[in-house]
N, C-alpha and C positions, 0 to 999 in steps of 0.2 A: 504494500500500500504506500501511496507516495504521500504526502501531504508538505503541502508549501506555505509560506508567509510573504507576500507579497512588501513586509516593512522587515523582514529577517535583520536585513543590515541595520538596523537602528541598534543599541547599544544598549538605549536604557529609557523608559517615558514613564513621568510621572506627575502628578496633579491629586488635590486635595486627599482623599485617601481612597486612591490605587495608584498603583507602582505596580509593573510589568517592564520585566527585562530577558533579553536572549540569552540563552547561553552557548557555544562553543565550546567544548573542553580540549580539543586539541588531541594533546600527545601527551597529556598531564591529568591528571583527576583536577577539579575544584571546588570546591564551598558556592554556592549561591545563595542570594536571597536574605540572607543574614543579616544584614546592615536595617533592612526596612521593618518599622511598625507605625501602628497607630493607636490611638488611645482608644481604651476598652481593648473589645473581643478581636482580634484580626484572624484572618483567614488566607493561610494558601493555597491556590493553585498551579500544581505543576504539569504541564504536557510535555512529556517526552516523547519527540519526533522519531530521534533513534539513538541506539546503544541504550545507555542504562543508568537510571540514579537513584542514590541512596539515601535513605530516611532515617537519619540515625538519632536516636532516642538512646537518653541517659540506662535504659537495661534491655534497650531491643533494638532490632536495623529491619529495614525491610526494603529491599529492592524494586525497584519499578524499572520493569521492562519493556523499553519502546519497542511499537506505539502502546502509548499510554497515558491513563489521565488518574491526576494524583488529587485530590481535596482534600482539608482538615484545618482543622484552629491552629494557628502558627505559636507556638509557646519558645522558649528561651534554652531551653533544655532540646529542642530538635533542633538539628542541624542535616542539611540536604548538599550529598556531594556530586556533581555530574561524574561520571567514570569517565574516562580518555574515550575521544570519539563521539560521545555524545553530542546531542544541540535540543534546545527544545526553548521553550517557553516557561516562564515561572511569575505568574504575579499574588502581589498580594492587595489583600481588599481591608479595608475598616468597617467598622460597625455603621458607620454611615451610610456607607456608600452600598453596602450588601441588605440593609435596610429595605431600602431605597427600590433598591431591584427587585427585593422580593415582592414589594409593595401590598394590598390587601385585596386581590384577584381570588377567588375560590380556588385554586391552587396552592395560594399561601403559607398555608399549612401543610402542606405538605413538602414545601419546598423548604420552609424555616427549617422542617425535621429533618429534609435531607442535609441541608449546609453548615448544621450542625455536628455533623458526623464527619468521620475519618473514613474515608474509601479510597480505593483505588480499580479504573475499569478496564481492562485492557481494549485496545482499539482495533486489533488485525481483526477478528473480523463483525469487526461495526466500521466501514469506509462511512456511513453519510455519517453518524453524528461525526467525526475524526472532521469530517467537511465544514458539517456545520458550526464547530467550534473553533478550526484555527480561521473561519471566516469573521466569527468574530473578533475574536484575536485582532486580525488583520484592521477592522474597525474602530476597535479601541486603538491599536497604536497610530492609525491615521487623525483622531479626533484627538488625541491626546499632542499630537505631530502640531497640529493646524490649531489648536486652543481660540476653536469660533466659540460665540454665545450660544448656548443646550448644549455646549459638550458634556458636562455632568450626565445631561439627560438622554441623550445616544449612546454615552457608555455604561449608565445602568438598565438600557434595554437588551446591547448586547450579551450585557452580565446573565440578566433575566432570560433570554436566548438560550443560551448555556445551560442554564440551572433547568431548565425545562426540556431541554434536549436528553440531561443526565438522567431527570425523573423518569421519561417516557422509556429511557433504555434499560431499567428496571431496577436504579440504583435503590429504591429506599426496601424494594423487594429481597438486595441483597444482604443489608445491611443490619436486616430486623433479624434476632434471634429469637431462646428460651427466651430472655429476660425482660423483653417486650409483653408487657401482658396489658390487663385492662385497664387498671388506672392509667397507662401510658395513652392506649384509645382513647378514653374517655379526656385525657388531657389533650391531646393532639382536635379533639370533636372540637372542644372549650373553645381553644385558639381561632382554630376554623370560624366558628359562630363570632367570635368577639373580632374577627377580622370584616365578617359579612354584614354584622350589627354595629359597628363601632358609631356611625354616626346616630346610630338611632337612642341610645342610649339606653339599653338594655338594665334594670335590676340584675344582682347575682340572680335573686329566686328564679326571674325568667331562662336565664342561661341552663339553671338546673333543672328546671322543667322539661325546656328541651334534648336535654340529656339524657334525660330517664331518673337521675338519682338527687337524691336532697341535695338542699345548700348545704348541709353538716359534712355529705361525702363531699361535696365539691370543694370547699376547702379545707377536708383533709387531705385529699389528693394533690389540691396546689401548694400547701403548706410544706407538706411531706416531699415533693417533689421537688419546687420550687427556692423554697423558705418564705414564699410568700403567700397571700389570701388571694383569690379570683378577685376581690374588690382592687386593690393593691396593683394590679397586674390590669386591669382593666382602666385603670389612671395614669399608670407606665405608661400603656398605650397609645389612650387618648393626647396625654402630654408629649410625647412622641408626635405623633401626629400634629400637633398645634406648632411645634417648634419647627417641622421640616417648612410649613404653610407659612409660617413667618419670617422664616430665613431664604426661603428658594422663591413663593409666590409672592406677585402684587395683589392682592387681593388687601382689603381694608380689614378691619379690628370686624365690623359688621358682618361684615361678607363671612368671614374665616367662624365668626360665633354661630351664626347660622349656619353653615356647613356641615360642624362640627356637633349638632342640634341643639346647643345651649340655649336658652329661652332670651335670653341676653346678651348686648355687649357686658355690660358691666358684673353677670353670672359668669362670664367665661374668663374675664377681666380678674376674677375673686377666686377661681380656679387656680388658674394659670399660676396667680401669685402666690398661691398657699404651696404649687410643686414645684417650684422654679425658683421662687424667692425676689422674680423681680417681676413687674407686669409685662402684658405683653408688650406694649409699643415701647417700655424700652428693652426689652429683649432684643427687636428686632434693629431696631438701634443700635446696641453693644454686637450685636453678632457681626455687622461689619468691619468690627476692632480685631483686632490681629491676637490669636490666641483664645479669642468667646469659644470659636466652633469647638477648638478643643473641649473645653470645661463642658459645653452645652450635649456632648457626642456623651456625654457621662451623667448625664439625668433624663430619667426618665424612659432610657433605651429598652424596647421590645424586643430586641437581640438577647437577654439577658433568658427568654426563655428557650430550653435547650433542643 
């Protein structure tokens, strides 16, 4: 199977939080990817084109044999070697920006669950997704190349491209074992509904209704799960949601409270301040100062569920 990148030569492209770099290894093994993170949860992926690299973990390794597609939470303790020979692609994502992608489509849940997990797929024989993804690839490093206005927004579709490409090839089927049982269902349901619901703004009781089981089961299974209440995690959310709307959209204080179905500007205003600590319009105020997105990438984040 052949698969090409059309921006291969490029070295290295990077923007608010993703970073995607090539690699060559030559006649020498090397390190990649190491140098980059971002605040909160980060995420890598690696596709190797060909030869081989290595996932080395403080008391395990695991080899990925190109073609092949590597995904997992990037920690401090893994380290990722190209073998000699190799080339491939490796980027990493922030909690923003994977966010973002996964966005709140009836899929969402299922996707959050797979990108939350460590897998790896081998690609010889899947050619179209192996297509579909280094075409993405090739997308993000042109948008990231040209740094027009929606780049953000072109490269969390192609993220989302990917992530649906990986679902449809039967990753979360791979990846579920024994220890996947009910409460994991019924938590993965929860998400689902409070993705489909979010603006409607749903009570816990309703959410467990629709479940089948009480509000007592429902947050003990997000408690136990989690460390957190369905309530708790249902304001993550929505506060999530309010912050991307204020930082990325033109839309007014009005507009953004009714969207979000508060009865009010000054209900969502009372909100907002009680999870954030600052209102909304100066939220979106300071989010243009250099260092906000960081702090703000760490309240409130719906990536937190796993």
């Amino acid at each position: 199977m052949r698969v090409t990148f059309d921006q291969l030569a490029h070295p290295t492209a990077h923007h608010a939080t993703v970073h995607t770099d090539v690699f060559r290894s030559g006649l020498d093994d090397r390190f990649v990817g190491g140098l980059v993170d971002f605040p909160g949860r980060t995420v890598q992926c690696i596709m190797v084109l060909s030869g081989n690299a290595l996932r080395i973990k403080a008391d395990s390794e695991e080899m990925i044999v190109g073609p092949a597609i590597n995904w997992g939470p990037k920690s401090s303790d893994t380290r990722i070697k190209a073998k000699a020979g190799s080339n491939g692609i490796i980027m990493t994502l922030g909690d923003a920006t994977l966010s973002n992608a996964i966005g709140h489509k009836p899929e969402a849940a299922a996707l959050r669950l797979m990108s939350a997990r460590e897998f790896t797929l081998g690609l010889t024989a899947k050619p179209n997704i192996a297509q579909t993804i280094s075409t993405c690839f090739d997308a993000i490093f042109k948008e990231l190349d040209a740094g027009q206005t929606g780049m953000e927004t072109v490269i969390e579709a192609q993220i989302r491209i990917m992530l649906v490409s990986l679902w449809r090839a039967g990753v979360n089927e791979m990846i579920e074992d024994q220890s996947y049982k009910s409460a994991n269902l019924t938590l993965e349901r929860f998400r689902h509904l409070v993705e489909a619901h979010l603006r409607q703004r749903w009570p816990v009781h309703r959410f467990a209704t629709e479940l089948d089981v009480s509000p007592d089961r429902l947050h003990d299974i997000c408690t136990r799960t989690l460390g957190k209440p369905p309530q708790r995690l249902i304001r993550d959310r929505l506060t999530f949601e309010a912050q991307a709307l204020l930082q990325r959209s033109h839309q007014t204080l009005d507009q953004i409270a009714d969207h979000l179905g508060f009865r009010s500007t000054s209900q969502f205003s009372a909100f907002f301040k009680a999870e954030v600590g600052v209102p909304p319009g100066s939220f979106r105020r300071a989010s243009r100062q250099q260092g906000w997105e960081e702090k703000a990438a760490q309240v409130g984040s719906y990536a937190d569920w796993p």
